[in-house]
C-alpha positions in Angstrom: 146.0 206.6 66.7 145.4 203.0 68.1 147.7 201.4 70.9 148.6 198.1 70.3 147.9 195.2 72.5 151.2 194.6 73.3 152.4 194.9 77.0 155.7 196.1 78.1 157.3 193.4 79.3 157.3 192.2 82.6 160.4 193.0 84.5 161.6 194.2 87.9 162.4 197.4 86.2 161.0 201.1 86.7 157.9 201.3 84.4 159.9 204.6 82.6 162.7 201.8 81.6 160.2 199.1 79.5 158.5 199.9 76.8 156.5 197.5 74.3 157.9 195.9 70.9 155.8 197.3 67.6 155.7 199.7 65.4 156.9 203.8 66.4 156.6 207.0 64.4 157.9 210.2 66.5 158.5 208.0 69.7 155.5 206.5 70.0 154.0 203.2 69.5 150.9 203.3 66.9 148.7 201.3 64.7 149.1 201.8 60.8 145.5 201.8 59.9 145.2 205.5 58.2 147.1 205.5 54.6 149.1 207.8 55.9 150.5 205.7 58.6 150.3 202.4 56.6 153.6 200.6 56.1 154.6 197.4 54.1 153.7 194.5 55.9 156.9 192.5 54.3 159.2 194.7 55.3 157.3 195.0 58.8 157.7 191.3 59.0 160.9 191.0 59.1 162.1 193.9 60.9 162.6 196.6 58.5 160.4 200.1 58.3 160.0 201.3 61.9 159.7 198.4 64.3 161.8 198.5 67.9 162.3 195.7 70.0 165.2 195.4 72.5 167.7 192.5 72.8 165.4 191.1 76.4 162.4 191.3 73.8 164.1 188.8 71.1 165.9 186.7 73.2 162.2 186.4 74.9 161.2 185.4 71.0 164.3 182.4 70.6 162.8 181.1 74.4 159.7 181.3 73.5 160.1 179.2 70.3 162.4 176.8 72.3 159.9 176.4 74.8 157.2 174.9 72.3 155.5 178.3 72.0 155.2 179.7 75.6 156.9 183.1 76.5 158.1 182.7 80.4 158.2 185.7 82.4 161.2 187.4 82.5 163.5 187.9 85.7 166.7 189.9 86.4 167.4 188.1 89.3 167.7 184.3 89.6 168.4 184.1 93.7 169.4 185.9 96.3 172.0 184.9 98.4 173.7 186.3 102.3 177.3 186.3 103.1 177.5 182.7 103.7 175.9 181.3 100.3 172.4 180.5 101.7 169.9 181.0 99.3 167.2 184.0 100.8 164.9 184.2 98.0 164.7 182.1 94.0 163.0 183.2 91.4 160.4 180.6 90.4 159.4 180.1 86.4 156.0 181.6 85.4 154.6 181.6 82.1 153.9 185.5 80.5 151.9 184.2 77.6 151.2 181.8 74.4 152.7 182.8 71.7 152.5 180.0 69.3 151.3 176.4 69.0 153.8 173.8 69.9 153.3 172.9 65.8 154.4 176.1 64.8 157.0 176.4 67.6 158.3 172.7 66.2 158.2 174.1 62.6 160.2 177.1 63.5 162.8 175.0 65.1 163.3 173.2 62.5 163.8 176.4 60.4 166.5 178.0 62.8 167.9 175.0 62.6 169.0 175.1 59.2 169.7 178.6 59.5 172.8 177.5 61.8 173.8 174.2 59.9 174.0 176.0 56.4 172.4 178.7 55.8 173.2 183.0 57.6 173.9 181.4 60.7 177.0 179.1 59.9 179.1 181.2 62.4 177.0 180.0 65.2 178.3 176.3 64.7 179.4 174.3 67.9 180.4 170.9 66.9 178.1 168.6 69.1 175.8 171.1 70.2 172.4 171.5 67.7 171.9 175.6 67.7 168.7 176.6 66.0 169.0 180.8 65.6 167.9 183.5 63.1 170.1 186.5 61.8 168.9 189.7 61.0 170.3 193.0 59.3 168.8 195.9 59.8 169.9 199.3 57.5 170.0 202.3 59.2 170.4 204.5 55.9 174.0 205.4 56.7 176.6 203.9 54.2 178.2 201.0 55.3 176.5 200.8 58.9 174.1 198.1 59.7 172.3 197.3 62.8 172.7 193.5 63.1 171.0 190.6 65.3 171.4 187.0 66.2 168.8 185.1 68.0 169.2 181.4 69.4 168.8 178.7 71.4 170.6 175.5 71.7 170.6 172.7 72.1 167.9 172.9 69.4 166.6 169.3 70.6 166.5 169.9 73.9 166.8 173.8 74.7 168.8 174.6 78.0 169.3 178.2 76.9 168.1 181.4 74.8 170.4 184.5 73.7 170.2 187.5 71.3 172.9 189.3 70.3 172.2 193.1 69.0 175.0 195.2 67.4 174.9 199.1 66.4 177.0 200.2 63.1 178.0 197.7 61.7 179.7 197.0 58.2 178.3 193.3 58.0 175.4 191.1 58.4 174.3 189.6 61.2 175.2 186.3 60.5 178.9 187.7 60.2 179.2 189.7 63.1 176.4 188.9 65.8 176.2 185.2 64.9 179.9 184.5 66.5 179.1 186.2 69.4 175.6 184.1 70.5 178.1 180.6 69.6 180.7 182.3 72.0 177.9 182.8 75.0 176.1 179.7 74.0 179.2 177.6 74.7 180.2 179.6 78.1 176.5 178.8 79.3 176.4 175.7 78.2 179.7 174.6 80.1 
């Protein structure tokens, strides 16, 4: 079995508490390169067979894509304050990684874009306020319950914020049910 060369992510976590995105069989993270092991890289691709990710890990995708390609490192904690409202301590921005050209970043954009404006992620609509996001549905094998997911950033011109939204048994898609949600933060953030 190969490990993959993805790092768990950075965070002010425990280490027992993070573990990387990819691809798990029994609990642990592996490489399909035996036939046994080997999956189908379409499904793969677009979140189906036996990838894990956690919400921090796609709303770290939306930013990075917002971000023309750059994944920043994440931070739980933004400042620090004492009882009078003085700032102790801020968290500075520092870049994690490349993940993608600023071409491809660009092209993507334009993508989730149209995913909002009229395609699965109508629901994520605020009048004013270009979203760019990307539903997903994932089956779980029970009938009728769906894991579903909604990743975005807005506004899509000029990013000020990234959210995912991830939902456990579900009867819809994720445009139906997690896209609402993500317009919902969006706006609050935005305000």
């Amino acid at each position: 079995m190969h490990s993959l060369t993805s790092p768990t992510p950075p965070l002010e976590t425990p280490d027992s508490e993070r573990v990387a995105s990819g691809l798990y069989d029994h609990g642990k993270l592996f490489f399909p390169q035996h036939p046994e092991t080997q999956v189908d890289p379409g499904r793969l691709a677009f979140g189906q067979e036996r990838l894990q990710v956690t919400p921090l890990q796609m709303a770290l995708v939306a930013a990075a894509v917002a971000n023309d390609g750059t994944i920043m490192q994440p931070t739980l904690v933004d400042r620090i304050v004492d009882p009078d409202g003085k700032v102790i301590q801020r968290s500075e921005p520092d870049t994690w990684k490349e993940a993608m050209t600023p071409k491809t970043a660009a092209e993507l954009t334009a993508m989730m874009t149209a995913v909002v404006e009229g395609g699965t992620g109508v629901a994520a609509q605020i009048p004013g306020v270009p979203v760019a996001g990307k539903t997903g549905t994932a089956e779980t094998g029970r009938a009728g319950e769906n894991d579903t997911w909604f990743i975005a950033f807005a506004p899509a011109d000029n990013p000020e914020v990234a959210v995912a939204v991830a939902l456990s048994n579900q009867s819809g898609t994720g445009g139906a049910t997690a896209a609402p949600i993500a317009k919902e933060i969006i706006e609050a953030l935005l305000r």
